[in-house]
FIRO-170859 format. One line per 2 residues: number of its first residue (from 1); for each residue z, y, x of N, C-alpha, C. Coordinates in Angstrom, 3 decimals, always signed. Each point is the difference from the previous one (the first is absolute). Example, Ala and Ser with C-alpha at 12.3 -4.5 7.8 and 13.67 -1.06 7.14 Angstrom:
1	+7.800/-5.690/+13.190/+0.000/+1.190/-0.890/+0.000/+1.200/+0.900 | -0.720/+1.050/-0.350/+0.060/+1.190/+0.820/+0.730/+1.090/-0.770 .
***
This chain:
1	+0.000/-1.161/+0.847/+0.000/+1.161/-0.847/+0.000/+1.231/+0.899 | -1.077/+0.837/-0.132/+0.154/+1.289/+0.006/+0.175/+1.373/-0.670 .
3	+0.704/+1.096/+1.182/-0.190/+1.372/-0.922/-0.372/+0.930/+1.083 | -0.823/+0.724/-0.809/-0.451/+1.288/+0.275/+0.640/+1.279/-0.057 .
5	+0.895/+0.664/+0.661/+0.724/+0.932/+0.008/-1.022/+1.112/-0.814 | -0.903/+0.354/+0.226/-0.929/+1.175/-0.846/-1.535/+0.075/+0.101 .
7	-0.676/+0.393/-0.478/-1.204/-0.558/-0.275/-1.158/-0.055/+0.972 | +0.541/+0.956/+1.195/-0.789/-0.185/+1.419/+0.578/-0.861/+1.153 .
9	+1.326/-0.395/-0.228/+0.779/-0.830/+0.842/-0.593/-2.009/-0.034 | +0.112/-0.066/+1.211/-0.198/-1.410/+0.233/+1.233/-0.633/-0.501 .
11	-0.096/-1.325/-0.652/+0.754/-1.002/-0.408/+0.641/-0.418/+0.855 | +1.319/-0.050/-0.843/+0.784/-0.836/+1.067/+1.097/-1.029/-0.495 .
13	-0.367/-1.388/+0.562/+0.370/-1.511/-0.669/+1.714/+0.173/-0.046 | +0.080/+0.187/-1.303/+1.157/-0.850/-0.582/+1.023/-1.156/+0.847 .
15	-0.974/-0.856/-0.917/+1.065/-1.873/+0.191/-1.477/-0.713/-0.180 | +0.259/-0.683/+0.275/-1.120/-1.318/+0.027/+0.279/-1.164/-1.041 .
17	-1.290/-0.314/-1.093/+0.819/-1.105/-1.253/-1.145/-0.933/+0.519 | +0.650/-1.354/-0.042/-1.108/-0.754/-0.278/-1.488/-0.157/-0.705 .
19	-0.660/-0.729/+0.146/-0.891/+0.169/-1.338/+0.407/-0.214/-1.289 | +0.734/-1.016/-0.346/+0.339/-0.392/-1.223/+0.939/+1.062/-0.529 .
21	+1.079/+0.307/+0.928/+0.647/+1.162/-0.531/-0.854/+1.209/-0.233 | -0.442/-0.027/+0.703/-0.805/+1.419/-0.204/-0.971/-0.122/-1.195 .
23	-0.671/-0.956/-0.393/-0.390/-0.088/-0.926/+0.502/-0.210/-1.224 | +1.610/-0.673/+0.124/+0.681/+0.247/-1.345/+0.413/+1.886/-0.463 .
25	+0.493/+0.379/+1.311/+0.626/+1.472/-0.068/-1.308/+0.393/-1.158 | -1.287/+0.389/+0.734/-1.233/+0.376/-0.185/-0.122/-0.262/-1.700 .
27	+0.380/-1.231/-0.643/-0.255/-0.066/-1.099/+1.322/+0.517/-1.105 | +1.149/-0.504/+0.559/+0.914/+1.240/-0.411/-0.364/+1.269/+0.100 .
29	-0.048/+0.693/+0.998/-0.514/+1.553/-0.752/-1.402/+0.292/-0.719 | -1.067/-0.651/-0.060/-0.642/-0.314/-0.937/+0.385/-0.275/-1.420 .
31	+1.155/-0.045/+0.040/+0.656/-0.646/-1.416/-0.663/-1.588/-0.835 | -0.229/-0.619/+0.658/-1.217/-1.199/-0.035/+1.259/-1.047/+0.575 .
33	+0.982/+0.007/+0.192/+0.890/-0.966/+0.571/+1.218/-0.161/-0.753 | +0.534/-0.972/-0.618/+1.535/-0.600/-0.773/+0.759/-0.974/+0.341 .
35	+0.541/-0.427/+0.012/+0.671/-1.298/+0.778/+1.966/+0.337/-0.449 | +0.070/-0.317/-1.379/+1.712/+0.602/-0.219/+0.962/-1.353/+0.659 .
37	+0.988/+0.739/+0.219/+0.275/-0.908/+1.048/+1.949/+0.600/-0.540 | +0.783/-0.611/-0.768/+0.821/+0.861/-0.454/+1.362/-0.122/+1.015 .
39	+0.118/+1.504/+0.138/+1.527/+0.467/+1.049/+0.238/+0.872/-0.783 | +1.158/+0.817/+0.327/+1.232/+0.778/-0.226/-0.546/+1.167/+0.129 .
41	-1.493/+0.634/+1.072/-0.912/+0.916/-0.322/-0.977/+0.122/-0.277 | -0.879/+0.939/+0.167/-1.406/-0.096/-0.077/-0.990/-0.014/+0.965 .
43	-0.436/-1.319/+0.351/-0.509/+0.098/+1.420/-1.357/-1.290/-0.121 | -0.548/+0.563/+0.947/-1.372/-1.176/+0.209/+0.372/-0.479/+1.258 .
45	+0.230/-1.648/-0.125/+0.030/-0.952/+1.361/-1.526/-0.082/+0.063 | -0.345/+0.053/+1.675/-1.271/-0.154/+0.123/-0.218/-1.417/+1.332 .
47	+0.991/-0.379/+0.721/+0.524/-1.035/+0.179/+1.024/-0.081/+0.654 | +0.274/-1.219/+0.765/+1.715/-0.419/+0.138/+0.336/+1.384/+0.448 .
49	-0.222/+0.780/+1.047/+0.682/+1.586/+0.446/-0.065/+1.010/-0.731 | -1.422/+0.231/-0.620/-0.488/+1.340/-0.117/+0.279/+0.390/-1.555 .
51	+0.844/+1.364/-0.652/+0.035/+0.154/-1.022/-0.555/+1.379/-0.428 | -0.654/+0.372/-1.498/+0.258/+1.565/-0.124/+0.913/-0.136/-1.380 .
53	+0.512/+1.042/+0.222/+1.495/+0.542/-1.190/-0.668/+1.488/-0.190 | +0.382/-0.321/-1.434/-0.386/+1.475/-0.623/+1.677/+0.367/-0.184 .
55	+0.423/+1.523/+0.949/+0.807/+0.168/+0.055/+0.924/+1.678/-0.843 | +0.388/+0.231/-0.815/-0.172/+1.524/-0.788/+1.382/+0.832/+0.939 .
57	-0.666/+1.033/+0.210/+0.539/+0.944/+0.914/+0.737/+1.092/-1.634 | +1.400/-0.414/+0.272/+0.920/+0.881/-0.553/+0.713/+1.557/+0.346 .
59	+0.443/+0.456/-1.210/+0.322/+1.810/+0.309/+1.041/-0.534/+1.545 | +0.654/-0.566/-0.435/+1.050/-0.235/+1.316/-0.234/-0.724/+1.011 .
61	-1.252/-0.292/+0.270/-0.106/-1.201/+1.372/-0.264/+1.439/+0.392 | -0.074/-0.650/+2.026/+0.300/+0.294/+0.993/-1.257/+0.935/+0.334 .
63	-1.227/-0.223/-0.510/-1.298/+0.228/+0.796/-1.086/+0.648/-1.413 | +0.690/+0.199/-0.921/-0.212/+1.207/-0.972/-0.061/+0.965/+0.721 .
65	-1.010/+0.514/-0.557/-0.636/+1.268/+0.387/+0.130/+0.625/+1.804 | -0.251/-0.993/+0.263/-0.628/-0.656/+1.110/-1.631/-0.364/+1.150 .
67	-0.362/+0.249/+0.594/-1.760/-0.069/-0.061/+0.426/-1.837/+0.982 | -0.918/-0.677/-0.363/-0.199/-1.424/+0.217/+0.397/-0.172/+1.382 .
69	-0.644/+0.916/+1.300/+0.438/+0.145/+1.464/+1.247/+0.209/+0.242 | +0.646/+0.757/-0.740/+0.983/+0.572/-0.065/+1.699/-0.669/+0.086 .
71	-0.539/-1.006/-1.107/+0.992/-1.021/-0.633/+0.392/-1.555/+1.206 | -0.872/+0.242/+0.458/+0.056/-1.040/+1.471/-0.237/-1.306/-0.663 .
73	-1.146/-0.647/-0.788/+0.326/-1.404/-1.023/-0.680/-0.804/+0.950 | -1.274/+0.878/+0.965/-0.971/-1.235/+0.797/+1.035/-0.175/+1.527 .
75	+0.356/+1.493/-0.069/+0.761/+0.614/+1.736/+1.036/-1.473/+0.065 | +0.672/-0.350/-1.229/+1.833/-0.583/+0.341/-0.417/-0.935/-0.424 .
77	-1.080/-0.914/-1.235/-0.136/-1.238/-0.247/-1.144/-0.349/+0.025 | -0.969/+0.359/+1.031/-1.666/-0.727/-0.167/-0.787/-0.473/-1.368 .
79	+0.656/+0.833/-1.028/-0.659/-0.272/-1.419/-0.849/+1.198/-0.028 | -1.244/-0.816/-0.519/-1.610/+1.346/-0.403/+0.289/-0.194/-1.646 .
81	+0.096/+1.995/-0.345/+0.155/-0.155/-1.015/-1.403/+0.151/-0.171 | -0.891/-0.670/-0.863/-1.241/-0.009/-0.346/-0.714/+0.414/-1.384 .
83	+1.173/+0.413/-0.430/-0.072/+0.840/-1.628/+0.639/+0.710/-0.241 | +0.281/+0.981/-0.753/+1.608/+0.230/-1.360/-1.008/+0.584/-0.849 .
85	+0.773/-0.620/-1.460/-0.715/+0.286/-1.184/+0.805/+1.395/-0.165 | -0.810/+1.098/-0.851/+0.976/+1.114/-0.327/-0.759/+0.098/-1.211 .
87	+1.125/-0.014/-1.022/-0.750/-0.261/-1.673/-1.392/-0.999/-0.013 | -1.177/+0.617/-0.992/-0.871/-0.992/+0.201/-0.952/+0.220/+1.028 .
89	+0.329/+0.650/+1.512/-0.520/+0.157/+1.197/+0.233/-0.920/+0.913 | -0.621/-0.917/+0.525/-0.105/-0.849/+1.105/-0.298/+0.765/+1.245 .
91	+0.777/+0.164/+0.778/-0.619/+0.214/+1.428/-0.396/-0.459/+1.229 | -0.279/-0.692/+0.210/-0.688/-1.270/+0.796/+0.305/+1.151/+1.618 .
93	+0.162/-0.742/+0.822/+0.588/+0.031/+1.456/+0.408/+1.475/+0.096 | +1.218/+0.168/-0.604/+0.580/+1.788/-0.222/+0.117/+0.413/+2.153 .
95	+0.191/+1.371/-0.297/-0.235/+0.680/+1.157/+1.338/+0.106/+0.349 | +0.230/+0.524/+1.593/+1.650/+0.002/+0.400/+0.432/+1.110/-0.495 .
97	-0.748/+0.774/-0.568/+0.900/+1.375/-0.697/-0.081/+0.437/-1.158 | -0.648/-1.266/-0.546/+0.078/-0.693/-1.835/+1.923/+0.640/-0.029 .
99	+0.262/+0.538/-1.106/+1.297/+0.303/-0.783/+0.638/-0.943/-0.319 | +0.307/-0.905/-0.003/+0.755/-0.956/-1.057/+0.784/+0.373/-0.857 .
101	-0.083/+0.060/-1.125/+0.495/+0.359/-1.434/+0.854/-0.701/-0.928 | +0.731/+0.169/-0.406/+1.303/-0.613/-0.846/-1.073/-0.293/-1.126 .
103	+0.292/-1.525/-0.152/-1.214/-0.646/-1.121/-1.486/-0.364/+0.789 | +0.107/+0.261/+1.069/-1.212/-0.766/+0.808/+0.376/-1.757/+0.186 .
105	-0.676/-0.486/-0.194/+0.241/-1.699/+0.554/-0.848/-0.078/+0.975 | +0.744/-0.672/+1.222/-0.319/-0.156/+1.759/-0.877/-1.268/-0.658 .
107	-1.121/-0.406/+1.120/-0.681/-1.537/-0.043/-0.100/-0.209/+1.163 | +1.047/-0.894/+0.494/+0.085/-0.324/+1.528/-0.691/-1.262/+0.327 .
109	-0.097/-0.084/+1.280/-0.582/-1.544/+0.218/+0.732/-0.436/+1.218 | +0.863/-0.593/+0.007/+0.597/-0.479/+0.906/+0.757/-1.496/+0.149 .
111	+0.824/-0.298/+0.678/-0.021/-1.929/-0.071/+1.725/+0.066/-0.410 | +0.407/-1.074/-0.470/+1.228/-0.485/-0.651/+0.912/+0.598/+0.560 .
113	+0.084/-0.262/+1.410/+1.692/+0.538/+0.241/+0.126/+1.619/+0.407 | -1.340/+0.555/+0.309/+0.176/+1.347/-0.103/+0.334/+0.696/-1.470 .
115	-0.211/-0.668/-0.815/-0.018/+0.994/-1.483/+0.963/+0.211/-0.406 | +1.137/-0.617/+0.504/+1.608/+0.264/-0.193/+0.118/+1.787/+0.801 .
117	-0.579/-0.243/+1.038/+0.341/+1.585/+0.596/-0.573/+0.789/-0.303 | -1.303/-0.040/-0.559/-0.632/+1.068/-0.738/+0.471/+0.391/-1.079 .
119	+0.822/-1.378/-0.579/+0.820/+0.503/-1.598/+0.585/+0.994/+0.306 | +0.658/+0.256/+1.130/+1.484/+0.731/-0.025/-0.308/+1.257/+0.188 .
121	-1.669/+0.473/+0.829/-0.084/+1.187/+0.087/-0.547/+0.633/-1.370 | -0.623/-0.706/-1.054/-0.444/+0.207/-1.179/+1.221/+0.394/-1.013 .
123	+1.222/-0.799/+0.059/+0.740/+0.238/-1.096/+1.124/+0.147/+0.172 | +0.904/+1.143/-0.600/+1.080/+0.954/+0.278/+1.216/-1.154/+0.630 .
***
């Protein structure tokens, strides 16, 4: 996965997914991908490691009103947030100085035992 800091800037690689992963991610944000799989949240297993959690950023968490760089979520736990929905707005690979907004939901992609530490910076 890559990003493009701005629209004359060269790319610069992310993380590296397999093919298969990468081709599941790929059809998840396509919205072309389901697989319910029932836990305690809301999350897509994509296999044994790799999960995304749709996560809702509250008036009182930590990283409200906040810009995405800012909040340290990739800096302290190697999770790419690769979405947040804001109302019926999808934003597909938000920027590091994206706002994060009370009522935004994070879409992270990251593997099992990191998502415990990303919880904690998400919620009060």
């Amino acid at each position: 996965m890559f990003r493009r800091p701005g629209p004359d800037s060269a790319a610069e690689k992310l993380f590296e997914l397999s093919d298969q992963l990468a081709r599941t991610v790929g059809t998840i944000l396509d919205g072309a991908y389901f697989q319910p799989i029932r836990t305690g949240t809301i999350e897509t297993v994509l296999d044994d490691d790799s999960l995304i959690e749709w996560m809702k950023v509250t008036e009182d968490s930590p990283i409200a009103d906040v810009t995405l760089g800012d909040c340290g979520v990739r800096q302290r736990t190697g999770t790419s947030v690769i979405a947040i929905q804001r109302g019926d707005e999808t934003i597909p690979n938000p920027a590091p100085d994206l706002v994060i907004r009370p009522g935004d939901v994070l879409v992270p992609l990251d593997d099992r035992e990191d998502h415990r530490l990303r919880r904690d910076l998400v919620e009060p």
